[in-house]
PyMOL Python script that loads the backbone (N, CA, C, O; Angstrom):
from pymol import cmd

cmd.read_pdbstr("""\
ATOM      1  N   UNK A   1       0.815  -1.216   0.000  1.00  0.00           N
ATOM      2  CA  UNK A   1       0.000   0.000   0.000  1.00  0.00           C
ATOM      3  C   UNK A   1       0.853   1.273   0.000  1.00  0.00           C
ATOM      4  O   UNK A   1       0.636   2.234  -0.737  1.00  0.00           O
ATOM      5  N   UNK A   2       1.748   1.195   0.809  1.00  0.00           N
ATOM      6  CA  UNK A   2       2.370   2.425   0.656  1.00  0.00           C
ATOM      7  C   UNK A   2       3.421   2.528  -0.864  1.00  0.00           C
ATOM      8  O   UNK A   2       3.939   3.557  -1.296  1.00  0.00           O
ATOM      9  N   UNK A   3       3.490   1.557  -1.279  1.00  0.00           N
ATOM     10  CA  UNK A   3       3.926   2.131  -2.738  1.00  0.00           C
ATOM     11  C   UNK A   3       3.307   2.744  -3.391  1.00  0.00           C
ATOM     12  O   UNK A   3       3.549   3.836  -3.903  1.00  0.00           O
ATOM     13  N   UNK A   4       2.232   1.960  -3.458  1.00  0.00           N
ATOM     14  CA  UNK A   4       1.222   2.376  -4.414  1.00  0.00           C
ATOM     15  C   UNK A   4       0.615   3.880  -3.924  1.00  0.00           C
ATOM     16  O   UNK A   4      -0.203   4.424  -4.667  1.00  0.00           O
ATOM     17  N   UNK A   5       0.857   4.275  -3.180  1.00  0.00           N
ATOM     18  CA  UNK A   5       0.597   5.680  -2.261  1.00  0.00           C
ATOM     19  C   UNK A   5       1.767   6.500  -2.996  1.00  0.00           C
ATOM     20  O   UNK A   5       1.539   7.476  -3.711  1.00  0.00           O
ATOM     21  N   UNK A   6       2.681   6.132  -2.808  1.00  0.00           N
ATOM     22  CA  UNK A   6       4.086   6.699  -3.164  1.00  0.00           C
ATOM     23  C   UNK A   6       4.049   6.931  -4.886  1.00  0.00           C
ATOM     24  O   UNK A   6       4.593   7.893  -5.427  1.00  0.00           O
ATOM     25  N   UNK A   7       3.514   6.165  -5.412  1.00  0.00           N
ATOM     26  CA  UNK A   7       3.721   6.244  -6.993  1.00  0.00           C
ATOM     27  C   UNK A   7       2.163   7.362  -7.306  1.00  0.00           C
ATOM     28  O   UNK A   7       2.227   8.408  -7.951  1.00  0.00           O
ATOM     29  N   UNK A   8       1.377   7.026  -6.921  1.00  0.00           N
ATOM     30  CA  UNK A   8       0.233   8.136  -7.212  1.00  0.00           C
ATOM     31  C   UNK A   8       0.212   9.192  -6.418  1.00  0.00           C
ATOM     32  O   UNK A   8      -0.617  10.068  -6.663  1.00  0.00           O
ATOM     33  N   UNK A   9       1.048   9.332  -5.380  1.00  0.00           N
ATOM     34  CA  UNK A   9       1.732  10.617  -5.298  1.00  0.00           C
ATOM     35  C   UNK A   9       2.552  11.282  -6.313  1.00  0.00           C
ATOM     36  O   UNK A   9       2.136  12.255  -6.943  1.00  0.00           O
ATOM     37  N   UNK A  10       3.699  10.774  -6.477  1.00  0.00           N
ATOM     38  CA  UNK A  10       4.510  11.018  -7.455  1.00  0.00           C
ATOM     39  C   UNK A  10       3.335  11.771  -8.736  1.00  0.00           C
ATOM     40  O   UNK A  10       2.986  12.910  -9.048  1.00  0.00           O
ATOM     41  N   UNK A  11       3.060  10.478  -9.145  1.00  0.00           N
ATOM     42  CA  UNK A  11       2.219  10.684 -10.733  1.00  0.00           C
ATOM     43  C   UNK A  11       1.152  12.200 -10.468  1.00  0.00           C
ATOM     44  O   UNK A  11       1.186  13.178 -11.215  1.00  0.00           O
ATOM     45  N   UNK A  12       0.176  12.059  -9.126  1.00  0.00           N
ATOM     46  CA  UNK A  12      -0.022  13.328  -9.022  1.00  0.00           C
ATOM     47  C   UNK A  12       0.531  14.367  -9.069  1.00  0.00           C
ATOM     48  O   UNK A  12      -0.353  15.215  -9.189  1.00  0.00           O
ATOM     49  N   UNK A  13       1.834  15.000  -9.040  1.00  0.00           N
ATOM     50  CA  UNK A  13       2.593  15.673  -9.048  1.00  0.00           C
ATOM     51  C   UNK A  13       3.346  16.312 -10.851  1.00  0.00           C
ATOM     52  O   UNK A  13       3.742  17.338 -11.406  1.00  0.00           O
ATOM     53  N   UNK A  14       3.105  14.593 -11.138  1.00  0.00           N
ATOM     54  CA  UNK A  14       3.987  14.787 -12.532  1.00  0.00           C
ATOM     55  C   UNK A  14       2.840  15.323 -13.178  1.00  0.00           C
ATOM     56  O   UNK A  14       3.125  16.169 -14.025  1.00  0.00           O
ATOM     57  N   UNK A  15       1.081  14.978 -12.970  1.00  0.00           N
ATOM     58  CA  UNK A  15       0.329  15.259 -13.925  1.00  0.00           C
ATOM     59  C   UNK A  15      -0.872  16.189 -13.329  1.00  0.00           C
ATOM     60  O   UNK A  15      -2.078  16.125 -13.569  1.00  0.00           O
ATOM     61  N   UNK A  16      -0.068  17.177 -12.375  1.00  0.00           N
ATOM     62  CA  UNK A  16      -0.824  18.200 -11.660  1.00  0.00           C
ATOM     63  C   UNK A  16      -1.749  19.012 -12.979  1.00  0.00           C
ATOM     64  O   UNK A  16      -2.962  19.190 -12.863  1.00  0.00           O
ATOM     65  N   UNK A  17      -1.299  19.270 -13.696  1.00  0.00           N
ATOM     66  CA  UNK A  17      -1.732  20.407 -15.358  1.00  0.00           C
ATOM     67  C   UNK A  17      -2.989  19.178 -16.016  1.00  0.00           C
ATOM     68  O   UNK A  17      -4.001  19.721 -16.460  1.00  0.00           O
ATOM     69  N   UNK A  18      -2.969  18.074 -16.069  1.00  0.00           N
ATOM     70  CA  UNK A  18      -4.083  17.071 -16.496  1.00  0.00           C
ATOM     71  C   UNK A  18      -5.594  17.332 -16.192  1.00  0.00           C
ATOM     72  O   UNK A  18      -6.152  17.592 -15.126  1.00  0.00           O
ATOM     73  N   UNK A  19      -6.066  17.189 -17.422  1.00  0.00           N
ATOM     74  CA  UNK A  19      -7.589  17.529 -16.858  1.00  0.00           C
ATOM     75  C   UNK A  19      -8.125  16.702 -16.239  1.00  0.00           C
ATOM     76  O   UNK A  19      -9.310  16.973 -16.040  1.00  0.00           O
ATOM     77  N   UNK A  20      -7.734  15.613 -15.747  1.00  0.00           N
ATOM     78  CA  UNK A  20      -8.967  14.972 -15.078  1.00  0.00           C
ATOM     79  C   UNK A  20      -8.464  15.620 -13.450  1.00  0.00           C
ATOM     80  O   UNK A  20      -9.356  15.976 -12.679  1.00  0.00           O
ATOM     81  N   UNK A  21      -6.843  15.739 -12.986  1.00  0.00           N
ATOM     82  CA  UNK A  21      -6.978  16.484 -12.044  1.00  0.00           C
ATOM     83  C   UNK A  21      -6.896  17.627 -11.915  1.00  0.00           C
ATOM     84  O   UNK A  21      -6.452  17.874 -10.793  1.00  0.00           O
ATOM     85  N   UNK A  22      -7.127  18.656 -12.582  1.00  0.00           N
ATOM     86  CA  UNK A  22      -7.855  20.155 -12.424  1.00  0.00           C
ATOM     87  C   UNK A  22      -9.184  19.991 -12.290  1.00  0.00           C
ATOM     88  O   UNK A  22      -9.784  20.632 -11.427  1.00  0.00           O
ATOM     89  N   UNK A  23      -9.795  19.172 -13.065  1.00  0.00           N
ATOM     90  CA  UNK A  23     -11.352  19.202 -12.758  1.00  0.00           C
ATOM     91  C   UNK A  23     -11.759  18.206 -11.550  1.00  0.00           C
ATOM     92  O   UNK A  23     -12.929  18.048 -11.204  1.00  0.00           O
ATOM     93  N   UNK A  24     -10.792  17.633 -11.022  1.00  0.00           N
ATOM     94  CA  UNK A  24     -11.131  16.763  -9.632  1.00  0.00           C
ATOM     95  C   UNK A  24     -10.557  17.527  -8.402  1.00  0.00           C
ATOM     96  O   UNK A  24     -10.836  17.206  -7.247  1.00  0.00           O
ATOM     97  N   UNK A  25      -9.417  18.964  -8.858  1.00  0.00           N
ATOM     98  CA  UNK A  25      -8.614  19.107  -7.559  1.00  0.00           C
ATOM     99  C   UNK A  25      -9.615  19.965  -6.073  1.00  0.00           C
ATOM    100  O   UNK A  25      -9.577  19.816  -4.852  1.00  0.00           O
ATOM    101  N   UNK A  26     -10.221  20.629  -6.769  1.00  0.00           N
ATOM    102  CA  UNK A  26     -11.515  21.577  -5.888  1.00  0.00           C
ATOM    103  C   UNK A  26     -11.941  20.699  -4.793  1.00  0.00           C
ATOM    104  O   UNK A  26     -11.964  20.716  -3.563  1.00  0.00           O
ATOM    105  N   UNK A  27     -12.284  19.892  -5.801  1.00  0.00           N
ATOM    106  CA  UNK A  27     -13.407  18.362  -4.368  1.00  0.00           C
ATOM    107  C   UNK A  27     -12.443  17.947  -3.472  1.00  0.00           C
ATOM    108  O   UNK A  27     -12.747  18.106  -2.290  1.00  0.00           O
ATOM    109  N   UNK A  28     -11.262  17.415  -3.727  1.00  0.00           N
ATOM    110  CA  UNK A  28     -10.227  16.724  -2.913  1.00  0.00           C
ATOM    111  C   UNK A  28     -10.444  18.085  -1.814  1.00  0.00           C
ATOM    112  O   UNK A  28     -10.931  17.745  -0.736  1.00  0.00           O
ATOM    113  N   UNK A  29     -10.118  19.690  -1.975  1.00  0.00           N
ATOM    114  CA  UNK A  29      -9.938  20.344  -0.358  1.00  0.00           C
ATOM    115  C   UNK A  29     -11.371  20.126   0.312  1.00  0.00           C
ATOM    116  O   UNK A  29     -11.245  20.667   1.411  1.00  0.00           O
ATOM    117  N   UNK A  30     -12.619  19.636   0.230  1.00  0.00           N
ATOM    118  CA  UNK A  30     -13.115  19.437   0.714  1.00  0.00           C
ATOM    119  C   UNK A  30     -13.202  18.322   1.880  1.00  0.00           C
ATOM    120  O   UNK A  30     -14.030  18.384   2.789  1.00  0.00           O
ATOM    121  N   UNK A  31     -12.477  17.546   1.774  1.00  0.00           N
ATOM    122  CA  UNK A  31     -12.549  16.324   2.628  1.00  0.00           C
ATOM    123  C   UNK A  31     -13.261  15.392   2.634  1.00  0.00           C
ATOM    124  O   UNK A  31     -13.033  14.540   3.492  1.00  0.00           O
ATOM    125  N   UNK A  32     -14.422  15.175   1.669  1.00  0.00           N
ATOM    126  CA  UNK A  32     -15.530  14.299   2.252  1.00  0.00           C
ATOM    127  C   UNK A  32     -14.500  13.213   1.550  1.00  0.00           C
ATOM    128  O   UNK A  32     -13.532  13.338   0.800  1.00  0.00           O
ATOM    129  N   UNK A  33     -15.207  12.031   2.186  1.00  0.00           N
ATOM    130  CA  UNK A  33     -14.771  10.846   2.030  1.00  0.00           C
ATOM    131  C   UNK A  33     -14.927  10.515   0.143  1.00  0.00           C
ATOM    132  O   UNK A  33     -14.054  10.520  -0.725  1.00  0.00           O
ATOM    133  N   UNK A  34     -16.136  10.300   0.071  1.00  0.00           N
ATOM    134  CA  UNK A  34     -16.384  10.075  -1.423  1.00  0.00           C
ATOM    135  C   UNK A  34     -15.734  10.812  -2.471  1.00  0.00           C
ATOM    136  O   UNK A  34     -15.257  10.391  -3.525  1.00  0.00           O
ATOM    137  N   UNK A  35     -15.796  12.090  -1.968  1.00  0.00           N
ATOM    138  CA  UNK A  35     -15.252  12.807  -3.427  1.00  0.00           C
ATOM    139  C   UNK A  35     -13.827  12.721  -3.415  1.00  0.00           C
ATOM    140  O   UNK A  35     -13.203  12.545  -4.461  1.00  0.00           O
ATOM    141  N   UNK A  36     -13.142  12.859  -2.050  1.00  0.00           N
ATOM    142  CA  UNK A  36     -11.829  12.098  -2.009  1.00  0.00           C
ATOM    143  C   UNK A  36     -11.541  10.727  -2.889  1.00  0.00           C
ATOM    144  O   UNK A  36     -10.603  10.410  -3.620  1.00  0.00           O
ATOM    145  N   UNK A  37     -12.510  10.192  -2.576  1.00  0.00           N
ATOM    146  CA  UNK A  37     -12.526   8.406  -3.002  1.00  0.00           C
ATOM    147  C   UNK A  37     -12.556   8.774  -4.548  1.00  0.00           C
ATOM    148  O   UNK A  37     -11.615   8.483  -5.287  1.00  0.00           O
ATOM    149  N   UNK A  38     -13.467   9.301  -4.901  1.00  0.00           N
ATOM    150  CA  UNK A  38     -13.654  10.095  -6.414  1.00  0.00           C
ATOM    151  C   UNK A  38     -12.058  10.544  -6.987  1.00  0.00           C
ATOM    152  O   UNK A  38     -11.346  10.179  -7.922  1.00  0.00           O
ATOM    153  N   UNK A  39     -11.959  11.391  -6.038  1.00  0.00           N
ATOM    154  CA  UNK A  39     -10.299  12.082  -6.718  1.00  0.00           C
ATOM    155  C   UNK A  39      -9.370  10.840  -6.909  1.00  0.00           C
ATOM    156  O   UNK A  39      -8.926  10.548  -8.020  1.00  0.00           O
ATOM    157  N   UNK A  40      -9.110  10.161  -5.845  1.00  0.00           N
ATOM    158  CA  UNK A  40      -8.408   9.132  -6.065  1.00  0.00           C
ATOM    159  C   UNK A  40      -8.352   8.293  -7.117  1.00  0.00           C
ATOM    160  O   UNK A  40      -7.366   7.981  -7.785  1.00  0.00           O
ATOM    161  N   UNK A  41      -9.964   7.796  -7.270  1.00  0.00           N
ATOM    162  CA  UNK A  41     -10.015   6.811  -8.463  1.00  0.00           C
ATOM    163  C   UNK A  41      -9.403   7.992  -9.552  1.00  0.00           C
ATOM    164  O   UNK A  41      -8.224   7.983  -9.904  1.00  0.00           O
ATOM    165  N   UNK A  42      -9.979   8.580  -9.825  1.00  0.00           N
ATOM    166  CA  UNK A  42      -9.536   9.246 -11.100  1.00  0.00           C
ATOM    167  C   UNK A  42      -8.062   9.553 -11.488  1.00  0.00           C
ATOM    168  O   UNK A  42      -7.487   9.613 -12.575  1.00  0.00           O
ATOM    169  N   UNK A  43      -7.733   9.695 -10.429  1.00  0.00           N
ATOM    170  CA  UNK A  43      -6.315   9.463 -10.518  1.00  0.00           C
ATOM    171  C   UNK A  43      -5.580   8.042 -10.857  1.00  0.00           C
ATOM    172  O   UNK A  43      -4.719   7.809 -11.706  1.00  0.00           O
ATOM    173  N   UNK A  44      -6.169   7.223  -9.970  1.00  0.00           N
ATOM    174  CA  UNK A  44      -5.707   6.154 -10.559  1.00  0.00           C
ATOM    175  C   UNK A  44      -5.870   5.873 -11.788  1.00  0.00           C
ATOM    176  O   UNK A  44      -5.009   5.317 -12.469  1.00  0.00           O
ATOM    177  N   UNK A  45      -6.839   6.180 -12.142  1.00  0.00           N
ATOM    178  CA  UNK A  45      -7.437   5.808 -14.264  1.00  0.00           C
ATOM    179  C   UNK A  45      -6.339   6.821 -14.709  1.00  0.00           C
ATOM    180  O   UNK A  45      -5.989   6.611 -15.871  1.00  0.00           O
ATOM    181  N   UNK A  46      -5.878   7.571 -14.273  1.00  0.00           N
ATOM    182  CA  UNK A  46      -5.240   8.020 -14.922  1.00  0.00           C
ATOM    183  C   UNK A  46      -3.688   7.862 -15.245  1.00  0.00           C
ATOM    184  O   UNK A  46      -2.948   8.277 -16.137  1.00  0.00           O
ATOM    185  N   UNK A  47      -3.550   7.135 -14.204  1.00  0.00           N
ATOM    186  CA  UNK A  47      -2.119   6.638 -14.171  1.00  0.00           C
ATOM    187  C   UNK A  47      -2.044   5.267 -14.928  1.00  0.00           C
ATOM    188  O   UNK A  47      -1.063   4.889 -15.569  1.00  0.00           O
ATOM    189  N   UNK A  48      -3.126   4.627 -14.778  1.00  0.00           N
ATOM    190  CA  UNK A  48      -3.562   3.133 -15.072  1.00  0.00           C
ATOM    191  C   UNK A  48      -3.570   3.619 -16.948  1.00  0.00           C
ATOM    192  O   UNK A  48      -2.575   3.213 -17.551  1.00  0.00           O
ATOM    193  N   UNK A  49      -4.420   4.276 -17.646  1.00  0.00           N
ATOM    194  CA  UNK A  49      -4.545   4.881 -19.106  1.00  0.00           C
ATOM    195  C   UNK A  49      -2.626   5.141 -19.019  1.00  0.00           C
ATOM    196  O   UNK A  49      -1.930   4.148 -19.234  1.00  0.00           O
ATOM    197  N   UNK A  50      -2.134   6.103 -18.793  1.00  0.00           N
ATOM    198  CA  UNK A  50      -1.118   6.218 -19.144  1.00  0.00           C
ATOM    199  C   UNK A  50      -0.106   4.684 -18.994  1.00  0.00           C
ATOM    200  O   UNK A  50       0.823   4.464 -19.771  1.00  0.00           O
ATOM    201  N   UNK A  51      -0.383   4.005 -18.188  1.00  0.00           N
ATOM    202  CA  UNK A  51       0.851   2.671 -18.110  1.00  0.00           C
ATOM    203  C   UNK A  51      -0.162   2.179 -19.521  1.00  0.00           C
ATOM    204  O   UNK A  51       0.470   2.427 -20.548  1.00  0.00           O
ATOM    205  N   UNK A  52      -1.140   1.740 -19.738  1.00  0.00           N
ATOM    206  CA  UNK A  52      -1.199   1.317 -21.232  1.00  0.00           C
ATOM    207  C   UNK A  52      -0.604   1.914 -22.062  1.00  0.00           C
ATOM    208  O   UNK A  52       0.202   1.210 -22.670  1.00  0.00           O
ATOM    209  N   UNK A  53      -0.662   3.164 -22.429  1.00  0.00           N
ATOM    210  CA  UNK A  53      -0.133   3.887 -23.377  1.00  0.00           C
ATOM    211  C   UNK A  53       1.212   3.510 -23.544  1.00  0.00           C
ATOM    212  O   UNK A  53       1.748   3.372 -24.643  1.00  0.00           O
ATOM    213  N   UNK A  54       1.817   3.324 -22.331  1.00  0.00           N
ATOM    214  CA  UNK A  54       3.445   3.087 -22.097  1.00  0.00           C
ATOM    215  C   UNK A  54       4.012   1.653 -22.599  1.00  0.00           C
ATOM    216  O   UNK A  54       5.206   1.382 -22.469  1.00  0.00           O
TER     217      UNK A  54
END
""", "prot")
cmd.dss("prot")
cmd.show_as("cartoon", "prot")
cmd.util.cbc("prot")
cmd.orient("prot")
């Protein structure tokens, strides 16, 4: 778990300018659980789309 924490950290970072997280980053300062859970997944699809691409 904590890799996988560590690498979608990272990747968040590398793909801060990406639209799926500009249009997810607002919800994440909110805190709620879900839309957190929301940000996350989307992040993950997004890291997950890019390792296909790769």
């Amino acid at each position: 778990m904590p890799r996988s924490f560590l690498v979608k950290k990272i990747k968040l970072d590398d793909f801060s300018s990406s639209p799926v997280v500009a249009s997810n980053h607002h919800h994440h300062h909110h805190h709620h659980l879900d839309e957190s859970y929301t940000f996350t997944r989307s992040i993950t699809d997004s890291v997950t789309s890019l390792g296909i691409r790769l």
